[in-house]
NUKOLPA-139078 format. One line per 2 residues: their letters; for each residue x, y, z of C-alpha. Coordinates in Angstrom, 3 decimals. Layout:
<nodes>
A) X,Y,Z; ...
</nodes>
This chain:
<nodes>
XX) 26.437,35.748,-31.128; 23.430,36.696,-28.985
XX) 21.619,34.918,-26.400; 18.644,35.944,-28.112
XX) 19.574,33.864,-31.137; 20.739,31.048,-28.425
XX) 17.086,31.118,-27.222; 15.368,30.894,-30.674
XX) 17.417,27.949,-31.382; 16.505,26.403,-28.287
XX) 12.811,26.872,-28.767; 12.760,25.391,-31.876
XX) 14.180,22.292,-30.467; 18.250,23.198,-32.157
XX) 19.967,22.371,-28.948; 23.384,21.654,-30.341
XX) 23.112,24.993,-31.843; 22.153,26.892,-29.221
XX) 24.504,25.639,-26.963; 27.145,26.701,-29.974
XX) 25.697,29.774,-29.578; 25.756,30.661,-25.637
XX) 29.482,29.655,-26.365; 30.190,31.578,-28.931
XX) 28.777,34.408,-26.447; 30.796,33.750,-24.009
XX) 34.236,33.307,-26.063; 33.666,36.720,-26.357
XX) 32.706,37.790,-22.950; 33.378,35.068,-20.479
XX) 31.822,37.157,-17.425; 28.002,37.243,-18.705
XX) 26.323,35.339,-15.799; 23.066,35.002,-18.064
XX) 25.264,33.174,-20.774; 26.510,30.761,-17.974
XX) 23.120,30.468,-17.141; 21.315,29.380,-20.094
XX) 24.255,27.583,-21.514; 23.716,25.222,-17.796
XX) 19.816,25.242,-18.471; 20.460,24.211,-21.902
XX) 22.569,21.243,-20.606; 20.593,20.328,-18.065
XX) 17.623,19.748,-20.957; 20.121,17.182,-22.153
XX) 20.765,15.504,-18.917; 24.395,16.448,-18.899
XX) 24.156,17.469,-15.295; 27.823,17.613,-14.385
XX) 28.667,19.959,-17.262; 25.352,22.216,-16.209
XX) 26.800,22.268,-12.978; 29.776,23.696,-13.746
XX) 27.953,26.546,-15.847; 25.522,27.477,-13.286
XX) 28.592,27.985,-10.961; 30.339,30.250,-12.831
XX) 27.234,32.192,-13.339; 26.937,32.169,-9.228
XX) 30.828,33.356,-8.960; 30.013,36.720,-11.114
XX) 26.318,36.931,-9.464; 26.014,35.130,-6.323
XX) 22.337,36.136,-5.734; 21.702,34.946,-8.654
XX) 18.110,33.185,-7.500; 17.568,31.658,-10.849
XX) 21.202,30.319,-10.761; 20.517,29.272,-7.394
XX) 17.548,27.390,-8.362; 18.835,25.867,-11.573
XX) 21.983,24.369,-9.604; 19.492,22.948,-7.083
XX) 17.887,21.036,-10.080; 20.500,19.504,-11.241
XX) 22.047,18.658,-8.436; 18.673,16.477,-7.191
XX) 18.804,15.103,-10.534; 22.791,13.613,-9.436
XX) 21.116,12.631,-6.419; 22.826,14.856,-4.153
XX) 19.196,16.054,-1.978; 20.649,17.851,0.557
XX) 22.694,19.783,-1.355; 19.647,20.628,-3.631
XX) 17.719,21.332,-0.626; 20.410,23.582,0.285
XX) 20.155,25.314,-2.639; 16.258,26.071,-2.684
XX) 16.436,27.164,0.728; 19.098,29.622,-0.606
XX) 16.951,30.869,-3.184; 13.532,31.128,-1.297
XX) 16.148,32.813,1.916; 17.458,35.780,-0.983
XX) 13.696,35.629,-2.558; 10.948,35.376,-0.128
XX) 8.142,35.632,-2.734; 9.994,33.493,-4.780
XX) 7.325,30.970,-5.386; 9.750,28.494,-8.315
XX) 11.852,28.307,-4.929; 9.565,27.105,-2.436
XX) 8.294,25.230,-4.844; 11.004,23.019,-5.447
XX) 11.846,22.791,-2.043; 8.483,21.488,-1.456
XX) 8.302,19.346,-4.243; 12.394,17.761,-3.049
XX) 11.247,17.195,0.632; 8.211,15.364,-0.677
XX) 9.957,13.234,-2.641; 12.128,12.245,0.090
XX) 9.392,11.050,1.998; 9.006,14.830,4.352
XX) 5.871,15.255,3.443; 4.631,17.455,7.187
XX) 7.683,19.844,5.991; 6.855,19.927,2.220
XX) 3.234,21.254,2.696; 3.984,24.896,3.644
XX) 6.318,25.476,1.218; 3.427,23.850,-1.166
XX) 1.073,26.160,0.388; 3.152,29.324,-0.032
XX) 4.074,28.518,-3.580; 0.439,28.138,-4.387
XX) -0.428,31.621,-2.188; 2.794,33.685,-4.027
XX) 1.536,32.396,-7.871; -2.104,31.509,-8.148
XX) -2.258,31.785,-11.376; 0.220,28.695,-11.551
XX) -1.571,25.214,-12.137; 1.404,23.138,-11.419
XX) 1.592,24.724,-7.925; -1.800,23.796,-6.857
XX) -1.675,20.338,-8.547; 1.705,19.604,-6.304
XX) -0.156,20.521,-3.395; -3.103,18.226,-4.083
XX) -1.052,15.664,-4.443; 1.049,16.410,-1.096
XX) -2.645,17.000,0.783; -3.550,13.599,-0.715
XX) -0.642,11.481,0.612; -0.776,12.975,3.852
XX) -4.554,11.515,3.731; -6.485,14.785,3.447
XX) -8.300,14.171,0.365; -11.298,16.647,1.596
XX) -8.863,19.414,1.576; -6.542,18.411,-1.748
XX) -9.540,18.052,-3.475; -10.286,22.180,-4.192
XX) -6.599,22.283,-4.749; -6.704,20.199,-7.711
XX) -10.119,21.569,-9.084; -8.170,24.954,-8.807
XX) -5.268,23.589,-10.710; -7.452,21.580,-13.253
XX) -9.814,25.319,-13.855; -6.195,26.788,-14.698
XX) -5.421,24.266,-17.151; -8.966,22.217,-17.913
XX) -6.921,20.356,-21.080; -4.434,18.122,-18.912
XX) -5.057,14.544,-18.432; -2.317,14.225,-15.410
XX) -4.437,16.710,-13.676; -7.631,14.927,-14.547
XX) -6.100,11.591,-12.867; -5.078,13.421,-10.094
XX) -8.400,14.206,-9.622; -9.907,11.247,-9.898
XX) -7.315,9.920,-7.305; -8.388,12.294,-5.016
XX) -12.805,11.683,-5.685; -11.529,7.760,-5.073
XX) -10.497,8.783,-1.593; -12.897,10.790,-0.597
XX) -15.252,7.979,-1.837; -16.696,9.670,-4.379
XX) -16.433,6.697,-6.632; -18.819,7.686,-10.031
XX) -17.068,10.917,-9.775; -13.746,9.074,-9.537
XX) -14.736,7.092,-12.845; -15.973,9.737,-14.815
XX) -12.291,11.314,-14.331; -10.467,8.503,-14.752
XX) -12.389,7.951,-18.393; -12.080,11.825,-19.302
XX) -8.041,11.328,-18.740; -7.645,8.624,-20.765
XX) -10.408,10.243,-23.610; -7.810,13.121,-23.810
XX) -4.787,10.564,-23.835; -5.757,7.232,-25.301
XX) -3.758,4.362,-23.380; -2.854,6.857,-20.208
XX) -1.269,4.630,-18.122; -1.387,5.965,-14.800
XX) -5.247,6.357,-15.779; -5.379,2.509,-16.789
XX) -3.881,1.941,-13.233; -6.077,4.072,-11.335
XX) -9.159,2.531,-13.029; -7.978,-0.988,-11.830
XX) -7.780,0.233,-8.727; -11.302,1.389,-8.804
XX) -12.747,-1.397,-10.443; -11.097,-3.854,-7.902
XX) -12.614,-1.866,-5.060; -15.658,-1.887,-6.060
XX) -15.640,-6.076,-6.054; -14.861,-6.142,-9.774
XX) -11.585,-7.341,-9.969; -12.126,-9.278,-13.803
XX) -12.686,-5.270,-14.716; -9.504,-4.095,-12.874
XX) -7.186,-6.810,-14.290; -8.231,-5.751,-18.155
XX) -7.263,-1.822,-16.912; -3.895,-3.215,-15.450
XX) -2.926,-5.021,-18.304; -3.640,-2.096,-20.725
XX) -1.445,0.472,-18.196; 1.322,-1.954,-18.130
XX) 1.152,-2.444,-22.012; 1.630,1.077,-21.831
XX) 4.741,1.020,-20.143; 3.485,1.498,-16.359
XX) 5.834,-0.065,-14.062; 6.468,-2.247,-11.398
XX) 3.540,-0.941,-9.028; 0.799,-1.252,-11.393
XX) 2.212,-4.736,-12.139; 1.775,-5.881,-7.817
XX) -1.836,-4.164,-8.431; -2.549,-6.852,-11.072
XX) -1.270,-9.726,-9.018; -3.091,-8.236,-6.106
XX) -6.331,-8.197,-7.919; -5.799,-11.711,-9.127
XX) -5.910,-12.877,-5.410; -10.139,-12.161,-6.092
XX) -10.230,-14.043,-9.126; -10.377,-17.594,-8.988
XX) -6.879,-18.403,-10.867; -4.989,-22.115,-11.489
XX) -2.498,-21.902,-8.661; -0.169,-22.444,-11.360
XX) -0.894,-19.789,-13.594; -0.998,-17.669,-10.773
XX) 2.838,-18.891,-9.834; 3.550,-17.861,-13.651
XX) 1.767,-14.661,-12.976; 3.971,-13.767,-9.746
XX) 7.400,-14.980,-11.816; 6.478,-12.492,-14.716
XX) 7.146,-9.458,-12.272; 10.541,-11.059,-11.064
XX) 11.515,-11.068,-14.970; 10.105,-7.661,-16.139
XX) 11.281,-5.894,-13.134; 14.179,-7.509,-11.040
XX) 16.199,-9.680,-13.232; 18.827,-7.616,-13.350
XX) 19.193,-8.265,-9.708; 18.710,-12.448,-10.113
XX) 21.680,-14.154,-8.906; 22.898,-11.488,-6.375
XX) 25.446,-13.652,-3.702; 24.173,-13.561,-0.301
XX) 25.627,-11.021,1.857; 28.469,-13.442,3.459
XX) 27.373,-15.150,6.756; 28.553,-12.884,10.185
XX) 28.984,-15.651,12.980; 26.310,-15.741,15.398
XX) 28.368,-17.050,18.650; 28.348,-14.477,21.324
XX) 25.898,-12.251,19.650; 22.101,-11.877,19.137
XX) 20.550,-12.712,15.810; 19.077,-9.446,14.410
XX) 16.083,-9.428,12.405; 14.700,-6.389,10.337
XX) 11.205,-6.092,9.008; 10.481,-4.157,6.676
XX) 6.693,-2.560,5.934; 4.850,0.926,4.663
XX) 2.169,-0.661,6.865; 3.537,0.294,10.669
XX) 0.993,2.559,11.175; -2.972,2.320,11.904
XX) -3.081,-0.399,9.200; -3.839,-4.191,9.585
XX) -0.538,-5.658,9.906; -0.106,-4.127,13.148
XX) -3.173,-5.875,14.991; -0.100,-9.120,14.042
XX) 2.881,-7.558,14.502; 2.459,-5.421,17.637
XX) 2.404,-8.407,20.087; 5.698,-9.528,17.963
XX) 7.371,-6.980,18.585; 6.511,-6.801,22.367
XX) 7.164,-10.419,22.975; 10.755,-11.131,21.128
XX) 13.232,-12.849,23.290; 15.424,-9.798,23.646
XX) 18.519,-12.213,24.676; 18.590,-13.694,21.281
XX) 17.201,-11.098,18.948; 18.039,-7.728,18.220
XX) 15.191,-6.092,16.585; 15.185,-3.444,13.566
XX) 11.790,-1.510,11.791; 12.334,-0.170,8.208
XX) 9.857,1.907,8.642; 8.163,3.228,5.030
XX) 5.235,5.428,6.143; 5.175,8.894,5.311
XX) 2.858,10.320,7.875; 3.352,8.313,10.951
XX) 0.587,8.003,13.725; 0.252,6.723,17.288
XX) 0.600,3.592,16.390; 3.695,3.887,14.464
XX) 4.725,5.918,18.254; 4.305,2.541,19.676
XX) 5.932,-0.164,17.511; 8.435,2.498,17.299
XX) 9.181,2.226,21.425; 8.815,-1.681,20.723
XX) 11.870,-1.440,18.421; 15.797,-1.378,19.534
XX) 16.546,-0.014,16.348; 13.955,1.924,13.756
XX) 14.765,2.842,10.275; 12.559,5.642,8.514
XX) 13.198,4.786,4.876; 10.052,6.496,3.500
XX) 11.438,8.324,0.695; 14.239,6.703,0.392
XX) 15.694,5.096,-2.830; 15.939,1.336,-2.311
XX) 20.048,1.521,-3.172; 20.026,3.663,0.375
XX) 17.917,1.324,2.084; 19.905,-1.616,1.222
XX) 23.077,0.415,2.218; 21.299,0.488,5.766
XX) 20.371,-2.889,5.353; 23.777,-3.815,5.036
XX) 25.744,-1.952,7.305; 22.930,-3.013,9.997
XX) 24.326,-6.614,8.917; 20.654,-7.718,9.005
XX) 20.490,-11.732,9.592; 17.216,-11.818,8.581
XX) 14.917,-9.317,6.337; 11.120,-10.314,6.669
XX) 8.847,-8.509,3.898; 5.766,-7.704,5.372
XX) 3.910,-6.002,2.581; 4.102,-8.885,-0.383
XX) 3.179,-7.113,-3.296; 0.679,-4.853,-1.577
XX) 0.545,-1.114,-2.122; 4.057,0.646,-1.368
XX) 5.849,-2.264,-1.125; 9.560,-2.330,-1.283
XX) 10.310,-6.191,-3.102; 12.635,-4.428,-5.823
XX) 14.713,-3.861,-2.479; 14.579,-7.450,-1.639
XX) 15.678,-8.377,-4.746; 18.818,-6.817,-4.410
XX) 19.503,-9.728,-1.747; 20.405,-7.041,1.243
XX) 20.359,-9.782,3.949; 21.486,-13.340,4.459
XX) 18.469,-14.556,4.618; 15.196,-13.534,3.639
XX) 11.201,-13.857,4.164; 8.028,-12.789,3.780
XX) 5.037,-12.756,6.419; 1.337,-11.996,6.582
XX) 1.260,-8.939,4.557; 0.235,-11.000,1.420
XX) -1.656,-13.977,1.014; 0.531,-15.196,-1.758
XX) 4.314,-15.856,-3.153; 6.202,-13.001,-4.407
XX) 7.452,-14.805,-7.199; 11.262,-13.826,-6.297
XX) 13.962,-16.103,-6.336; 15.931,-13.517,-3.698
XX) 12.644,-14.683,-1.448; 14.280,-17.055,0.590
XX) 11.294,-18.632,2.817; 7.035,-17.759,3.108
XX) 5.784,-18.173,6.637; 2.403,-19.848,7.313
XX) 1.065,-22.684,8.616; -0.369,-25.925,7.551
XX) -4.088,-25.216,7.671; -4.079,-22.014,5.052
XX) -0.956,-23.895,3.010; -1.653,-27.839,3.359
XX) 1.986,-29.851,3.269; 2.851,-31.396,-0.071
XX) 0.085,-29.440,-1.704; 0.652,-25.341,-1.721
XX) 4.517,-25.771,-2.065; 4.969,-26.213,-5.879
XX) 3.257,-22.966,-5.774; 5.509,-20.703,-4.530
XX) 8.794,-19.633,-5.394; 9.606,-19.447,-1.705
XX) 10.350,-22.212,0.567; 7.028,-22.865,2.463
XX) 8.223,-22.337,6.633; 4.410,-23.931,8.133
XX) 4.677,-22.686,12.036; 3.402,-25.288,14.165
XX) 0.066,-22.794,15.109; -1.419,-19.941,13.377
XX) 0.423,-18.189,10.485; -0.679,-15.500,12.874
XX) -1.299,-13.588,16.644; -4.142,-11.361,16.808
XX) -3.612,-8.292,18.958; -6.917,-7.148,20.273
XX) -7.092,-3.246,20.488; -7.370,-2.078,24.166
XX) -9.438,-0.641,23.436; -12.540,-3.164,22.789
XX) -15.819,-2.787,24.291; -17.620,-5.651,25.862
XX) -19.476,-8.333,24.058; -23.645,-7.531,24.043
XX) -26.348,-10.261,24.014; -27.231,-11.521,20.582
XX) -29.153,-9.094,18.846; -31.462,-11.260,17.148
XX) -32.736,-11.725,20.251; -34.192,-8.164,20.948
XX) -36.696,-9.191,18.064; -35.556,-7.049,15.572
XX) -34.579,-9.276,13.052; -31.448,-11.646,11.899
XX) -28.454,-9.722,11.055; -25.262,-11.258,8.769
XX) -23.048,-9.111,8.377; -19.503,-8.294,6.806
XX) -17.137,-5.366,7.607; -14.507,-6.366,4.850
XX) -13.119,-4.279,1.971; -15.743,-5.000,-0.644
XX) -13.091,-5.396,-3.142; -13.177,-9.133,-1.761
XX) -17.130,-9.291,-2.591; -17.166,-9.764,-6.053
XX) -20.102,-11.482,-8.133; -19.697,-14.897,-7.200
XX) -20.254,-13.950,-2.987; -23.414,-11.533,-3.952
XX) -25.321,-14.497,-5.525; -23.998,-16.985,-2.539
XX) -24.995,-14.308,0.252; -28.382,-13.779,-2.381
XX) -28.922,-17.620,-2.082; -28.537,-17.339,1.836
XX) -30.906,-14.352,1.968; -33.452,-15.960,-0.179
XX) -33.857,-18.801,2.294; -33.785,-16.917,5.138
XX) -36.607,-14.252,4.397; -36.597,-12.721,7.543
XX) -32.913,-12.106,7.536; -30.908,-9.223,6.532
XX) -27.208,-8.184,5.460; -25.277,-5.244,6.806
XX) -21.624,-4.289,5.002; -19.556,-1.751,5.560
XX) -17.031,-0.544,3.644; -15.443,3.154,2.511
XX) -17.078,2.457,-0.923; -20.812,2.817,0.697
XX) -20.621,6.447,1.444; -21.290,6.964,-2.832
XX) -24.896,6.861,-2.740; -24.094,5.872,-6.617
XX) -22.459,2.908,-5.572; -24.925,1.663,-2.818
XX) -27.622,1.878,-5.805; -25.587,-0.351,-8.338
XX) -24.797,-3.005,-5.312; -28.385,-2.899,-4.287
XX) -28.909,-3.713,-8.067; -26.701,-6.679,-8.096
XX) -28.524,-8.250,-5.200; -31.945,-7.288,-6.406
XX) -31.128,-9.217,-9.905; -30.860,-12.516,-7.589
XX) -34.023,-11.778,-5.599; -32.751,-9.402,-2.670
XX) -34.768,-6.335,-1.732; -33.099,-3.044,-0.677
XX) -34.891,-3.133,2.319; -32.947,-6.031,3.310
XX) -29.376,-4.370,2.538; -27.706,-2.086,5.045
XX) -24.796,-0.406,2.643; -22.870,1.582,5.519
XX) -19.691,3.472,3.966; -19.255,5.672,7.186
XX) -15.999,5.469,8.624; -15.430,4.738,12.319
XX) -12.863,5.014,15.211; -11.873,1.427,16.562
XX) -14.061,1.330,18.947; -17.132,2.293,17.535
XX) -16.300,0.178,14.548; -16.158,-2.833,16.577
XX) -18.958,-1.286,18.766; -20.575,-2.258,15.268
XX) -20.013,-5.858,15.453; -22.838,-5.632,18.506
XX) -25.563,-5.558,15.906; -24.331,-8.031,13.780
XX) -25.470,-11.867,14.706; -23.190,-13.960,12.603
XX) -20.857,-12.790,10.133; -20.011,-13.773,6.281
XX) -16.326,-14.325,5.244; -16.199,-13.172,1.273
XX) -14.592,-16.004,-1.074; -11.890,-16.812,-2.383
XX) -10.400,-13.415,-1.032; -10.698,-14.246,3.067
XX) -10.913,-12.008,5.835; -8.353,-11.870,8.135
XX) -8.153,-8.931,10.793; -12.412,-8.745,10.210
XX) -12.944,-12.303,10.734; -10.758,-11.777,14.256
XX) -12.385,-8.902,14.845; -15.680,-10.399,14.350
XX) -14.497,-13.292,17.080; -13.975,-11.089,19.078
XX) -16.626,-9.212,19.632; -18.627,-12.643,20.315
XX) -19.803,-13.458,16.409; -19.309,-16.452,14.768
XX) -17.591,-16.190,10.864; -18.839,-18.688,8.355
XX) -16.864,-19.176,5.651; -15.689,-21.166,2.754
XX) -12.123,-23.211,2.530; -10.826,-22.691,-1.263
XX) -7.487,-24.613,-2.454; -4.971,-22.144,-1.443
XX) -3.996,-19.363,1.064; -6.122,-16.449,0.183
XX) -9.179,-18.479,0.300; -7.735,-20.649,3.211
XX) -7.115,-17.753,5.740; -10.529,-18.340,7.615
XX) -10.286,-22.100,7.743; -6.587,-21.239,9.551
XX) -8.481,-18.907,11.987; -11.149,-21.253,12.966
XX) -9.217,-24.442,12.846; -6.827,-22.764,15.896
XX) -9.817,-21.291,17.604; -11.416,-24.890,17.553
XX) -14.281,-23.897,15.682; -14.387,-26.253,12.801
XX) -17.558,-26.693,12.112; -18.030,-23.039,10.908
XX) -15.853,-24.217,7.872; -17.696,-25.111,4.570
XX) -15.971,-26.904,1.922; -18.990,-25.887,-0.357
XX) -21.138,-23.380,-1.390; -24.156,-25.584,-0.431
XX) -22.308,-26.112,2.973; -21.737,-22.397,3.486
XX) -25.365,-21.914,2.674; -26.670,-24.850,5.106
XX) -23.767,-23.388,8.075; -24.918,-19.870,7.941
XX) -28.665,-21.096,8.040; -28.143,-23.710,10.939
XX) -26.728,-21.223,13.113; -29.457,-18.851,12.222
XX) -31.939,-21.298,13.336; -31.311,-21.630,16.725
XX) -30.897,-18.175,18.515; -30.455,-19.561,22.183
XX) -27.432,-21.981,21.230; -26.189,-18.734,19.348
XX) -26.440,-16.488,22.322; -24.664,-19.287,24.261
XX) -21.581,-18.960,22.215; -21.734,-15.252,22.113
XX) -21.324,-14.999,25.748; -17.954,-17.499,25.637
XX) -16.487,-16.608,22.208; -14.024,-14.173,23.385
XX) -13.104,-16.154,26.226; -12.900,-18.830,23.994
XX) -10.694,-16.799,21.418; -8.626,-15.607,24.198
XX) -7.327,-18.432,25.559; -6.602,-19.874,21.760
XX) -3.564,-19.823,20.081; -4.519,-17.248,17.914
XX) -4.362,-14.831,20.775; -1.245,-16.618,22.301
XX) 1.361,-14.013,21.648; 4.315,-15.827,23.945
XX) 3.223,-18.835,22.370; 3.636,-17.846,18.848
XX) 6.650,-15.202,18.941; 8.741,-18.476,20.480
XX) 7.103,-20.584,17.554; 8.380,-17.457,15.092
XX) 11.771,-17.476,16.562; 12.283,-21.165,16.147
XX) 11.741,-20.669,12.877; 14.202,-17.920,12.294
XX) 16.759,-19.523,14.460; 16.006,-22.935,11.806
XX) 16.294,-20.795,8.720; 19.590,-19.184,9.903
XX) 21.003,-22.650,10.833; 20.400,-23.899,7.259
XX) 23.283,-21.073,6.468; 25.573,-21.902,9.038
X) 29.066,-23.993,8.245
</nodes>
């Protein structure tokens, strides 16, 4: 039998045939590497890796330079799971073939995947240099260029790849990924719809949409794209999106509960019911605690953590970082040196990470990342720690049963009233849910703008995904009674002069000029982004989505934050923060109330200027800056939560 025939029979989808065949061949001639070879590709098409295996090293012991051998066996052997063996392999190949372009491709692609991303891009690079004719090679290194956060430059790398093969709808998507973060939002759209015109139902399109549509403040829009990727079989990611987005929306607490319980069911019930890891006495030893986050980088959580971290009672807590961020930064450096004991698990599967988890005989596991982006809650599922708890990285339950305790406080989750909510155990700290680290950064407070004569400034620096429809016609109202005022939001979304027009729109349908709108999508180092806050007189706090790290922020830098106390935590956060700074009067329980707040402060500019000059002071001396304070508060907790456990 030939391996011609083999081949045909393969192409034409007769694998049992052709595999027949290649044996057949080598019945006759059991020393033809190429049999060996395509008799282990042929296998590997049907996922029977072992057996493949075995063929592509037999082909290896008659031609050991083999490079397509080589290459083959490294497949397979990733797809087992063994990476550093398959690693091994590519580097094998691309060491016997330089130019070999399939072989640094691979090994780019493998490294990625396990989280290497700085190593990856060269080989991504030389792949795309050896074979430009090659889509796939410069889609792969979009895609590497965008997770290391260089859209600018992945973007000509996917246009290349998309020119070479204009028909594919993955490559469209990847596209539009890449517009989206280099704010080029219409763009972004218009990609997104072309993907899922060439493949009706596309999920990852779907998901990508929602993620748009929620960004831009429209989260009703994103929640109808979420549902139709996940009725399209997207997975557990695009299903946190949708409960993210629902935190906009203004949901029954209880359908919301339902909402968070559906993900536990479609994606961790296998895992319901796992036994607790059994209890390791804690006489004589410290109690270690291990949080995990994708977030310990330049990213919100650590203005909360940081001073954590740096204040834990080292004589009674040993301290480990699971670490999920692929490209870490300088501020990964120093919660790293804040650390006994760091984890980097970005990249890894969550079955290694709870092996970690385990063999670090974690006491407790605190999830800081709820069901925000890259979150790792199929990992808690899998009950890798006695106990186990999530903290200010989401502004809602989880929804898992494996979730032991939520920590937060009584102003943002009143007692007797937010607990049938949750599927956690509510754990209300006796401050703050929270300790804001100011960056050292700060400059000083200025004098009240509105005082140079230029005008009344609101303003609000959050992500306007939390200003959807229902805050433009509030902050309209507030506008429309204060004619001589004006509103000034930033956010990454602004830079699309397309966008600022269609926001400027939405305003203008309730009365509000575009001379009165300062859309600012430029994107600032700390300082000079709170250096921003110095022409901003008081500031708005969107509803029911709070601000957190902008409305300390705003404090801060001397302005006040108005905003509006909803029934649970997401809309609650703000009343929290001003209830421990002892500012309660900046807390409406209306929309009238916000409106009348806003205005009185507006009305009298020397009282304004007065607490300018002392709200720093003020906020510094408050328990929301009281990192000793709170950290011994936290660790009470723990030490409580433990104790429940203990004999």
């Amino acid at each position: 039998m030939s391996l011609e025939r083999a081949e045909q029979l393969f192409r034409d989808g007769s694998i049992d045939e052709a595999a027949a065949c290649c044996r057949a061949a080598l019945a006759q001639d059991p020393q033809r590497p190429d049999a060996w070879h395509f008799l282990g590709q042929i296998l590997q098409r049907a996922g029977a890796h072992p057996a493949a295996l075995e063929c592509f090293g037999n082909a290896l012991k008659i031609a050991p330079d083999a490079v397509p051998a080589i290459i083959a066996r490294g497949r397979s052997l990733r797809a087992m799971g063994r990476a550093e063996e398959a690693a091994a392999a590519f580097r094998n190949g691309l060491h016997l073939r330089p130019d070999s372009a399939e072989a640094a491709s691979e090994l780019g692609n493998l490294l990625k995947g396990l989280g290497r991303v700085a190593e990856a891009l060269p080989l991504m690079e030389e792949a795309a240099r050896l074979s430009p004719g090659e889509a796939a090679y410069w889609l792969n290194l979009g895609a590497a260029l965008l997770d290391v956060q260089r859209p600018a430059e992945a973007r000509p790398a996917v246009e290349r790849g998309l020119a070479l093969e204009p028909d594919r709808p993955e490559a469209l998507n990847l596209l539009g990924s890449v517009l989206m973060a280099c704010a080029c939002i219409e763009e972004a759209r218009a990609a997104f719809a072309k993907a899922l015109q060439m493949r009706p139902g596309f999920p990852a399109a779907h998901d990508n949409l929602g993620r748009l549509c929620k960004a831009c403040g429209a989260p009703d829009t994103a929640l109808v794209h979420f549902r139709a990727a996940l009725a399209g079989g997207a997975g557990a990611s695009t299903h946190s999106n949708l409960l993210l987005a629902l935190q906009g929306v203004e949901t029954p607490p209880e359908a919301m509960l339902a909402e968070h319980r559906a993900w536990e069911k479609t994606h961790a019930s296998s895992w319901v019911g796992q036994p607790r890891p059994q209890l390791q006495s804690l006489e004589g030893r410290r109690i270690r605690v291990g949080y995990v986050s994708p977030d310990l980088c330049s990213h919100a959580v650590a203005f909360f953590l940081e001073s954590v971290l740096e204040s834990h009672d080292r004589s009674r807590f040993e301290v480990f970082a699971y670490s999920d961020v692929a490209v870490p930064d300088s501020t990964s450096s120093r919660l790293r040196a804040l650390c006994e004991h760091w984890r980097d698990i970005a990249g890894s599967s969550d079955a290694a990470v709870e092996a970690k988890i385990r063999a670090d005989r974690i006491d407790l596991l605190v999830d800081l990342a709820g069901h925000t982006a890259g979150n790792r809650l199929p990992l808690f599922a899998r009950r890798p720690a006695l106990v186990q708890a999530t903290w200010i990285g989401y502004p809602c339950t989880t929804g898992l049963q494996a979730m032991d305790y939520r920590i937060t406080d009584a102003v943002s989750d009143p007692t007797g009233v937010s607990d049938p909510w949750h599927s956690e155990a509510l754990v209300r700290l006796p401050g703050p849910f929270s300790c804001y680290r100011p960056p050292v950064q700060s400059p000083l407070v200025n004098a009240l703008p509105a005082l140079s004569g230029g005008g009344f400034t609101f303003g609000c620096f959050n992500n306007a995904a939390k200003v959807t429809a229902p805050v433009v016609a509030l902050w309209a109202r507030l506008l429309c009674a204060l004619p001589d005022a004006r509103l000034w939001m930033r956010s990454g979304i602004f830079a699309d002069p397309a966008i600022v027009t269609q926001w400027r729109e939405g305003f203008a349908i309730h009365g509000v000029g575009a001379g009165r709108l300062k859309l600012d999508g430029s994107r600032l180092p700390v300082r000079e982004h709170l250096e921003a806050y110095g022409r901003v007189d008081v500031a708005l706090d969107p509803f029911p989505y709070n601000g957190t790290t902008t409305t300390c922020e705003a404090l801060w830098m001397g302005v006040p934050v108005v905003t509006l106390a909803g029934r649970t935590h997401v809309a609650r956060v703000g009343a929290s923060l001003l209830t421990h700074l002892g500012a309660p009067e900046w807390i409406a329980s209306s929309p009238d109330a916000y409106v009348a707040c806003a205005a009185t402060l507006a009305s009298d500019l020397p009282a304004l200027a007065r607490i300018r000059g002392v709200l720093r002071e003020r906020m510094a001396a408050s328990p929301l800056c009281d990192a000793i304070g709170f950290t011994r508060g936290l660790e009470a907790a723990f030490g409580a939560l433990l104790a429940v456990h203990v004999e």
